[in-house]
C-alpha positions in Angstrom: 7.9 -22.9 45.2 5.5 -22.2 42.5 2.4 -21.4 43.2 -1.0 -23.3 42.2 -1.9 -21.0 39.7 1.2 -21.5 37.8 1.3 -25.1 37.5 -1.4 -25.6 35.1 -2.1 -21.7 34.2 1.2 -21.7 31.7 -0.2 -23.9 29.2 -2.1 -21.0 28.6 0.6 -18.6 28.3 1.5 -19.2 24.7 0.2 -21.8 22.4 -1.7 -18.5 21.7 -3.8 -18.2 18.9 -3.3 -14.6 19.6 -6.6 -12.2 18.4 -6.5 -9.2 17.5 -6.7 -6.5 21.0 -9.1 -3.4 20.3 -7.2 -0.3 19.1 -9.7 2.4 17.2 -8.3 3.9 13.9 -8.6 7.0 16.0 -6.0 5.9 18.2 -3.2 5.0 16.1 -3.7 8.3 13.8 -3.5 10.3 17.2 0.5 8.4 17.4 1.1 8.9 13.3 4.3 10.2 13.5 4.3 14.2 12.0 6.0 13.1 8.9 2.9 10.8 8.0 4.8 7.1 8.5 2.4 5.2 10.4 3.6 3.3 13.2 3.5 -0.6 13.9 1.5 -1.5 16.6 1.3 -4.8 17.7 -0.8 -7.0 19.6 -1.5 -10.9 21.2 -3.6 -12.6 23.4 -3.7 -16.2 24.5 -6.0 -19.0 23.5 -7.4 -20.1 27.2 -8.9 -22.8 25.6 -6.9 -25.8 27.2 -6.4 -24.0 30.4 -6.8 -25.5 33.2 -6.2 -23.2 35.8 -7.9 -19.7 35.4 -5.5 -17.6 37.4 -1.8 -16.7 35.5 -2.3 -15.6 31.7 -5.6 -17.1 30.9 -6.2 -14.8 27.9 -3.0 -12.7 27.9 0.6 -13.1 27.8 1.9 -12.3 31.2 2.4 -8.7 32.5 6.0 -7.5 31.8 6.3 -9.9 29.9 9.5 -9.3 27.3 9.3 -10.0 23.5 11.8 -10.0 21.0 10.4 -8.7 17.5 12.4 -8.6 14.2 11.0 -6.5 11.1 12.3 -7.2 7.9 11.4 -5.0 4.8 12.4 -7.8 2.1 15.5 -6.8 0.4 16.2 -3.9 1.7 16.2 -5.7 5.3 16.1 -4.9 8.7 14.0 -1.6 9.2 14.9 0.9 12.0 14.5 -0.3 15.5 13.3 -3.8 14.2 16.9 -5.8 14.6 15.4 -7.3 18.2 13.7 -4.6 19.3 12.9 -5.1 22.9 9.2 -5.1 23.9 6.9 -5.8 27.0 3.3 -7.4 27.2 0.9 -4.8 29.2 -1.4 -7.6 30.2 -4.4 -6.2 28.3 -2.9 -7.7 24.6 -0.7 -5.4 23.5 2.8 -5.6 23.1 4.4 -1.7 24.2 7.3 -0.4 25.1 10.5 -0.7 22.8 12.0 1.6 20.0 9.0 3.1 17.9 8.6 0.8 14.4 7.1 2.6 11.2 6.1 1.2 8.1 8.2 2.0 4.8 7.5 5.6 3.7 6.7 3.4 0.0 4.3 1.3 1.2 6.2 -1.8 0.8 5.2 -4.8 2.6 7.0 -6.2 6.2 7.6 -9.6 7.4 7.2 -9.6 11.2 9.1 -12.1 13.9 8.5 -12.2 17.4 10.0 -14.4 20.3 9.7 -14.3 23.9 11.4 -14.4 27.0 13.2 -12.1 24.9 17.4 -12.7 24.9 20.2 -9.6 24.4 22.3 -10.8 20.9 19.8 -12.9 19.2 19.3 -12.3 15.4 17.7 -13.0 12.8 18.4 -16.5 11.6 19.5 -19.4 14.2 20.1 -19.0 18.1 20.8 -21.2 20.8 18.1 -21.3 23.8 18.6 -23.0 27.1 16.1 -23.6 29.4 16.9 -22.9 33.0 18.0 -25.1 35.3 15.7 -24.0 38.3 11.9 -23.6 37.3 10.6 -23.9 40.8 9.6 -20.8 40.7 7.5 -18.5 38.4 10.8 -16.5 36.6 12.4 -19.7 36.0 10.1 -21.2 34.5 8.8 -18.1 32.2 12.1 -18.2 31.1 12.4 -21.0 30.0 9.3 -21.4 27.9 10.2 -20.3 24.8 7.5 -18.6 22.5 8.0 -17.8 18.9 5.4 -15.7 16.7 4.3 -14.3 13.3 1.2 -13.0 11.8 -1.4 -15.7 10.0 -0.5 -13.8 6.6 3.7 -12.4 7.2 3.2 -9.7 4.6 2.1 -7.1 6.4 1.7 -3.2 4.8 1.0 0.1 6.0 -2.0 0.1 8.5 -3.8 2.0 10.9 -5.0 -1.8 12.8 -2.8 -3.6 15.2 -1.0 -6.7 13.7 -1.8 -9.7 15.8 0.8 -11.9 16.2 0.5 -15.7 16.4 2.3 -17.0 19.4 3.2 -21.3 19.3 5.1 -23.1 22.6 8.4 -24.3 20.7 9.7 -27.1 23.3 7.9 -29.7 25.4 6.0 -29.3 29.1 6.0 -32.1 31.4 3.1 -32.1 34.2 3.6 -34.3 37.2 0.7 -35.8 39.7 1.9 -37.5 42.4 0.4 -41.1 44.1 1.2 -41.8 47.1 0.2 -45.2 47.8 0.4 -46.6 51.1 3.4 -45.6 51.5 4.3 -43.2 54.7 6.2 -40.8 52.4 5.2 -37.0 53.4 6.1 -34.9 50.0 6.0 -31.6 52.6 9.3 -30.0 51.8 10.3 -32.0 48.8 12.3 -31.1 45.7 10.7 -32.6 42.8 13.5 -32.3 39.8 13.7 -33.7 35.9 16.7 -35.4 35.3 19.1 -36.7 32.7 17.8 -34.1 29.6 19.6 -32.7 27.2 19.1 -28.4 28.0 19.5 -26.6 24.5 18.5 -26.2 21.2 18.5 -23.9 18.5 15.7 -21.7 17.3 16.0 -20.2 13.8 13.5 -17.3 13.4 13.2 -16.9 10.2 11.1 -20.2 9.6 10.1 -21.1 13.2 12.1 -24.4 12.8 13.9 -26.1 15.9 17.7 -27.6 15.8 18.6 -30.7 17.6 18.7 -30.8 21.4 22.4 -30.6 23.0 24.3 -29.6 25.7 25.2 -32.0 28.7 22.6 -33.7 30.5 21.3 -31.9 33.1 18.4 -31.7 35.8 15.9 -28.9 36.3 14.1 -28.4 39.6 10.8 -28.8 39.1 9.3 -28.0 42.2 10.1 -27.6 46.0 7.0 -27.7 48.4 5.8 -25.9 51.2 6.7 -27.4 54.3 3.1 -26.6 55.5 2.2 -28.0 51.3 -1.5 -29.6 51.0 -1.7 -30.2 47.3 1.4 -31.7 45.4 2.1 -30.9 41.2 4.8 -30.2 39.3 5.9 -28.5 36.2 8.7 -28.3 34.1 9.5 -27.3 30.3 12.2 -29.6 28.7 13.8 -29.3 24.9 11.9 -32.0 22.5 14.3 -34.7 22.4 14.4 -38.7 22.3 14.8 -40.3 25.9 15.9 -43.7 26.3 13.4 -47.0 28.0 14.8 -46.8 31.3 16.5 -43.9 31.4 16.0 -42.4 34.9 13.7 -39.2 34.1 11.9 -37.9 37.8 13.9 -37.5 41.2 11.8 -36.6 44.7 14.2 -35.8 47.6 12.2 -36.0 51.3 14.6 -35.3 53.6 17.7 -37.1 53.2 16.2 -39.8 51.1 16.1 -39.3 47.4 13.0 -41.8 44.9 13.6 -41.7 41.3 11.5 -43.3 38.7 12.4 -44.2 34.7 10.7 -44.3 32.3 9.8 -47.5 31.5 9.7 -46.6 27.1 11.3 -44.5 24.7 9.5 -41.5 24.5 10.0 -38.4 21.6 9.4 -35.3 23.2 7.7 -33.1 20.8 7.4 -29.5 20.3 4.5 -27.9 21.4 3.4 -31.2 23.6 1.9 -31.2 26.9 3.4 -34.4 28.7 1.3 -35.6 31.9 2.8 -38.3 34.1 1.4 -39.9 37.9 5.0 -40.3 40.5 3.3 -43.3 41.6 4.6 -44.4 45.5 4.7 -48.0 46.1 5.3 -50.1 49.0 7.7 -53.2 48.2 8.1 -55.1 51.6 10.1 -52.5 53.9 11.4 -50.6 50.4 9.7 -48.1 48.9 9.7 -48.1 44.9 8.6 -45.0 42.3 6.8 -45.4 38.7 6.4 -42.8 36.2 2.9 -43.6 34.9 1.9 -42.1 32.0 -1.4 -40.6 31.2 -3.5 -42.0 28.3 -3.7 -38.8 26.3 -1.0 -36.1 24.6 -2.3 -33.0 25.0 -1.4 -30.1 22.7 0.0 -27.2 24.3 -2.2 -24.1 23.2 -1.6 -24.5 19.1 0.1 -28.0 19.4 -2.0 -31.4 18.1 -4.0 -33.4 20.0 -2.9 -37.2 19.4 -1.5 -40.1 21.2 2.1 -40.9 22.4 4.2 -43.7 23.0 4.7 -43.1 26.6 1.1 -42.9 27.7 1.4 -47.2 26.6 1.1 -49.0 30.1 3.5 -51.8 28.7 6.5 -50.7 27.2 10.5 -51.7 26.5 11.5 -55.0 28.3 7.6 -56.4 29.3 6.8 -59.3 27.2 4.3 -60.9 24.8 2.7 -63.9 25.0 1.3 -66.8 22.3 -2.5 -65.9 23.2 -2.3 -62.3 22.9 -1.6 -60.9 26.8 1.1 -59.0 28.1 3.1 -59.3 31.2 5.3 -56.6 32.7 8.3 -57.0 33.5 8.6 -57.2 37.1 5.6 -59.5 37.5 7.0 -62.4 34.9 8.6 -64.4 37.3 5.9 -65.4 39.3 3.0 -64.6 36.4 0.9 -67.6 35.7 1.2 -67.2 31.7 5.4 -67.0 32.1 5.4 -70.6 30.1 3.7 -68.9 27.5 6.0 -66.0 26.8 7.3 -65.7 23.1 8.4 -62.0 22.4 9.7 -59.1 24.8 9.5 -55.6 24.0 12.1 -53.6 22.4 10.6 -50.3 20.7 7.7 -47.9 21.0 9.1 -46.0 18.1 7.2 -47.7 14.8 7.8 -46.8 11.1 4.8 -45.3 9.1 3.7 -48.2 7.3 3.2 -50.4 10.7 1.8 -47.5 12.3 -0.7 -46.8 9.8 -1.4 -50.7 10.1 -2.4 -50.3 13.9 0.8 -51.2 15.3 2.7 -48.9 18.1 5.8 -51.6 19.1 7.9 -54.1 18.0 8.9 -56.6 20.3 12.1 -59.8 19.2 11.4 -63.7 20.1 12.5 -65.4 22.8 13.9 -68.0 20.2 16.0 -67.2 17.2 16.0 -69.2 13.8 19.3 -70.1 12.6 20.6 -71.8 9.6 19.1 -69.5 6.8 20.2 -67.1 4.1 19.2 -65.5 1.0 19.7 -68.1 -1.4 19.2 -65.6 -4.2 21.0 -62.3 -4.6 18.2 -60.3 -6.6 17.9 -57.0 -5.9 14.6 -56.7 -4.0 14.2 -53.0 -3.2 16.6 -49.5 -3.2 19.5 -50.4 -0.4 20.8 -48.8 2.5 24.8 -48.1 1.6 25.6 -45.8 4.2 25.3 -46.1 8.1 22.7 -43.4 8.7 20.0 -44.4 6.3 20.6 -48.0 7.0 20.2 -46.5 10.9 16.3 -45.1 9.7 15.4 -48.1 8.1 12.4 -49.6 10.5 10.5 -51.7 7.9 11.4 -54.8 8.8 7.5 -56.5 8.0 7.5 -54.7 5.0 10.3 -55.7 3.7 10.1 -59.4 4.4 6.7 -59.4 3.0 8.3 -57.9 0.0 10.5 -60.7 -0.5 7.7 -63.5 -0.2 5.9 -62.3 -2.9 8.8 -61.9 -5.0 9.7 -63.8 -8.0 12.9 -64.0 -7.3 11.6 -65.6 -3.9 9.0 -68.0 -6.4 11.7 -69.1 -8.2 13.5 -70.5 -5.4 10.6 -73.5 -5.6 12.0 -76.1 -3.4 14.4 -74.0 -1.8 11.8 -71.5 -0.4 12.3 -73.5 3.1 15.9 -72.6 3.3 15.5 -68.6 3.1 15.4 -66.9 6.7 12.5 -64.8 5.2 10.1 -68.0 5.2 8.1 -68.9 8.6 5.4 -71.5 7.9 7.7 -73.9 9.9 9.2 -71.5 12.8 5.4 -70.2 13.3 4.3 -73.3 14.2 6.0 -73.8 16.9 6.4 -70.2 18.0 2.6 -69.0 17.3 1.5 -65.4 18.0 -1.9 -64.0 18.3 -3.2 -62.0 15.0 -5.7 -59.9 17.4 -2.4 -57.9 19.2 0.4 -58.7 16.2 1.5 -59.1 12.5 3.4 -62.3 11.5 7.1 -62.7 12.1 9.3 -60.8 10.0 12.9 -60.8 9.8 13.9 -57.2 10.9 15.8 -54.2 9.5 18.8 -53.0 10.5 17.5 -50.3 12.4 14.9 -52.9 14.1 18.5 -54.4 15.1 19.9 -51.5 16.4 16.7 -50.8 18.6 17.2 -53.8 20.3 21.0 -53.4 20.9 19.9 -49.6 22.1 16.8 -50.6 23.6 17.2 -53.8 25.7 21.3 -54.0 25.5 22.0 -50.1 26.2 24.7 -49.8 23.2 24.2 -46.3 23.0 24.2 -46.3 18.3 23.1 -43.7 17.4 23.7 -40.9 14.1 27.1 -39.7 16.0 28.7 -43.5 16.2 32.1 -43.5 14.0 31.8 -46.0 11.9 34.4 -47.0 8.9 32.1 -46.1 6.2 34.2 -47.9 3.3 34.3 -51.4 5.0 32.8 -53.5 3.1 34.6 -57.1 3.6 35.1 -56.2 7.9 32.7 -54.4 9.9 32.0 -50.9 10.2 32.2 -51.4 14.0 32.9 -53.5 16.6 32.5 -53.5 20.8 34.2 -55.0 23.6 31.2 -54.2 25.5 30.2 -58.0 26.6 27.6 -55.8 29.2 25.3 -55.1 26.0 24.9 -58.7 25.5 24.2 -59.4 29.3 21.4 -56.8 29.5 20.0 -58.1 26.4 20.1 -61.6 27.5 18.7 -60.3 30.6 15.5 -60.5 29.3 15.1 -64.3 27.7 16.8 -65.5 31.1 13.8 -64.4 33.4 11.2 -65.2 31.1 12.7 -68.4 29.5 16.3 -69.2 31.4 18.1 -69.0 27.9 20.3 -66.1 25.6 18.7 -64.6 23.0 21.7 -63.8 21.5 24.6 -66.6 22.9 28.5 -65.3 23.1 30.3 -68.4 23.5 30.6 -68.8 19.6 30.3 -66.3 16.5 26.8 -65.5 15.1 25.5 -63.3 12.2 22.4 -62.0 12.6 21.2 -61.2 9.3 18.6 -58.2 8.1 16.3 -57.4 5.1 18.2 -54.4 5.0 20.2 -54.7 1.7 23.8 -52.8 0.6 25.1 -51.8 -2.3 25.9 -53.6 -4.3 23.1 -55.7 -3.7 24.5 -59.4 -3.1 25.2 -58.0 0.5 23.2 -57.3 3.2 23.8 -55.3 6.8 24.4 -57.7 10.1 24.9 -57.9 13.6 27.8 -60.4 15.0 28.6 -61.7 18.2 32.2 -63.0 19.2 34.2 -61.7 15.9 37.7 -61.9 15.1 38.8 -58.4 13.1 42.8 -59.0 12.3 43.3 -61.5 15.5 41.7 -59.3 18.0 38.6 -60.8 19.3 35.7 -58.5 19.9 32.4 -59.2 21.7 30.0 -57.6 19.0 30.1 -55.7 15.5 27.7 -54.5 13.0 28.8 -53.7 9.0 27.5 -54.4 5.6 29.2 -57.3 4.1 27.9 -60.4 4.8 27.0 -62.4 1.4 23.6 -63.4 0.7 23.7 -66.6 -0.8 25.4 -67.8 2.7 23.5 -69.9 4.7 25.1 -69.9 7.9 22.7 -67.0 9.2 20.8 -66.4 11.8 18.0 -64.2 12.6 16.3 -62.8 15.5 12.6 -63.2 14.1 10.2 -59.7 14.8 6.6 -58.7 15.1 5.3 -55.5 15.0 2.4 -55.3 18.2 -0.9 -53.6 18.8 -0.6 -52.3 22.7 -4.7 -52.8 23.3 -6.6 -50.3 24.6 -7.6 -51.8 27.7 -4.0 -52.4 29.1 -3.5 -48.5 29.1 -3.5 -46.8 32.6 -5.8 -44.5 33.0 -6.5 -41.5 34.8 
């Protein structure tokens, strides 16, 4: 197991605004090599600031610890000893050890890289890092939090000062508190493990920047506890990546029994992020049931912003909306008094700009949809989507719609106006939603779509989905996966006994996501017929706009209110 001192102590270890360690002029002149080169010294320490533990590495990087550094003299390259030369922190701020480094003989200027734990074979340019799959104790976890560093100004020349290097945490740390309840659960001798995370990623040193997470899922044993244990944390380092609502993300083995909790939203792991989380222990009856509760706060690991997340939101993917303004999780809508009042559920914590510079931090789909529309004119409105991927970004929905109202194509429609899907004076009426937590109905983008199918169905769309690009009259894609409709209707069955989105006939769900050419838009259907195979579900970009035999699955973006986030 860990001990306490390294549970909370490593957020100090690297976020590392590193200063500068003392080193007289005397000093270095006393190591000038005897053909006058100077040598490179170089030097870190850690930024304690947002340490909250002051035993391991509260103002150096650890003891022994190995660094990779890289020393590039411009065009000319690598110089001697600087392709990944190996050095060790002494504890005190400098880095020593290693193959002696000199500055060019003509006073040219060096760029300096450094990386820690440090890894035999890496180079200059991109390398794969994996984090290791047992961090229970202090080497495993050391190794897997990977550090990456420059100086403030990388143009560094000839010297008789230390160079200070700027060290930043490059992946994501996850630190787990653990509730009890009333539960009769002893964690004394537990394994606490993070599962279902992607393990690798790519570092390129040259600019700092980060690939995208791969590998298999895996699980990484977070912590196993004293048998004779008295306090209970747990730490682990993860790659930044994008984990699924529901996904299940924390497993606690006592014994022979084994708890795991989900998280109950999307959440995007970001670099340089400190992610807190509560197991919380509850007492069902005679079963025992785990939550991940998330803390209000993001903190930034040493260097990394401050700033709120999607995951420290109390309600989340799948809890519902109601006309007045409240919000009802989940589990408690079946017997919640306000269950007649439900309109919307849940289906993203990931917003676009423009709604989240408007307030809002979720979108969540109605319980009814709002059928019988279309177009009605085919004017180009705004730049369309006519490939999959962009028309997979595209989250502005509200923006969009509202963009069409005050359109003159949309003026000129006069008496028509009724029949687009874009106008809700009507469907408001009778589905009203509180201005105080959300905007107006919108009809959503494709991408809004695709949240939903990801989000509440579990379709699994994402940028790697083979699509048939060039289909423009048939879709681009079609399922047999009648389960993503199920899980979607799910939701509208406990809250309102009905389908949000019906399979026992064909439907087009229509977006404000336009193609090109423009008198087409991008679509969900259920129950399609491709070539006389039937197929439970398809998305594509050909449905006609002037059509008005669509139907839409009205939108608003929410405001999560302060007061229904968890606290401390």
């Amino acid at each position: 197991m860990k001990n306490g001192n390294l549970f909370l102590g490593m957020a100090a270890m690297a976020a590392m605004s590193l200063s500068v360690a003392s080193c007289t002029n005397e000093d270095m002149q006393d190591i000038q090599n005897a053909d006058g080169r100077t040598p490179i010294a170089l030097v870190s320490s850690v930024n304690n600031s947002r340490s909250a533990n002051a035993g391991l590495q509260e103002a150096q990087l650890a003891k022994d610890m190995n660094v990779g550094v890289f020393v590039n003299n411009g065009e000319a390259g690598l110089i001697e000893n600087g392709n990944n030369n190996r050095l060790a922190a002494d504890g005190a701020g400098a880095l020593v050890g290693g193959n002696a480094m000199y500055y060019p003989i003509d006073g040219s200027a060096v760029s300096i890289y450094a990386y820690a734990p440090y890894s035999d074979g890496w180079a200059l340019g991109e390398n794969t890092f994996t984090v290791s799959a047992d961090q229970s104790t202090d080497e495993g976890y050391l190794a897997s939090d990977l550090l990456y560093g420059t100086p403030d100004n990388n143009s560094i020349t000839s010297s008789a000062n230390p160079v200070s290097i700027h060290f930043k945490h490059k992946l994501s740390k996850l630190k787990l508190n653990f509730d009890m309840g009333e539960t009769e659960v002893n964690l004394q001798g537990a394994t606490v493990s993070v599962v279902n995370t992607l393990p690798a990623i790519t570092l390129n040193l040259q600019d700092g920047t980060l690939g995208t997470a791969s590998g298999a899922a895996a699980n990484i044993k977070a912590a196993v506890f004293g048998a004779d244990a008295a306090e209970f944390q747990a730490s682990a380092v993860i790659v930044p990546q994008t984990i699924a609502a529901n996904t299940e993300f924390v497993e606690v083995t006592v014994g022979t029994d084994t708890y795991k909790a989900e998280l109950a939203s999307e959440v995007n792991f970001e670099e340089g992020k400190v992610y807190t989380y509560t197991v919380k222990f509850d007492k069902k009856g005679e079963d025992v049931t785990v939550a991940l509760v998330p803390a209000t706060t993001l903190d930034g690991w040493g260097d990394g912003d401050e700033g709120s997340i999607d995951a420290k939101l109390a309600y989340g993917v799948g809890d519902y909306m109601t006309s007045d303004g409240k919000f009802i999780k989940n589990s408690e809508i079946e017997t919640h008094a306000d269950k007649d009042k439900v309109v919307a559920v849940i289906f993203s914590t990931e917003v676009c700009d423009d709604d989240r510079n408007d307030g809002y931090n979720a979108y969540a789909v109605s319980m009814s949809d709002f059928g019988s529309k279309g177009w009605i004119f085919d004017d180009d409105i705004e730049e369309g989507c006519p490939d999959f991927v962009s028309a997979l970004k595209n989250l502005d929905g509200r923006t969009k719609t509202n963009t069409i109202l005050k359109s003159n194509a949309y003026a000129e429609l006069g008496d028509q106006q009724g029949s687009s899907f874009v106008n809700y004076s009507n469907y408001k009426n009778s589905n009203p939603v509180s201005s105080s937590v959300s905007s107006d109905w919108f009809t959503p983008s494709f991408g809004q779509m695709v949240q939903i199918w990801n989000n509440l169905g579990q379709a699994g769309i994402d940028e790697k989905t083979v699509v048939v690009e060039d289909n423009n009259e048939t879709p681009m894609y079609q399922s047999n996966e009648t389960e993503v409709l199920a899980n979607i209707n799910s939701y509208s069955q406990k809250a309102k006994g009905k389908d949000i989105v019906p399979d026992e006939f064909s439907r087009c769900y229509a977006t404000v996501t336009e193609n090109e050419p423009k008198n087409k838009f991008w679509c969900f259907q259920t129950k399609v017929t491709v070539e006389g195979s039937e197929y439970a579900w398809s998305f594509g970009k050909n449905p006609g706009k002037t059509s008005k035999n669509r139907n839409i699955l009205p939108c608003v973006a929410v405001t999560l209110p302060e007061e229904a986030l968890q606290g401390e």
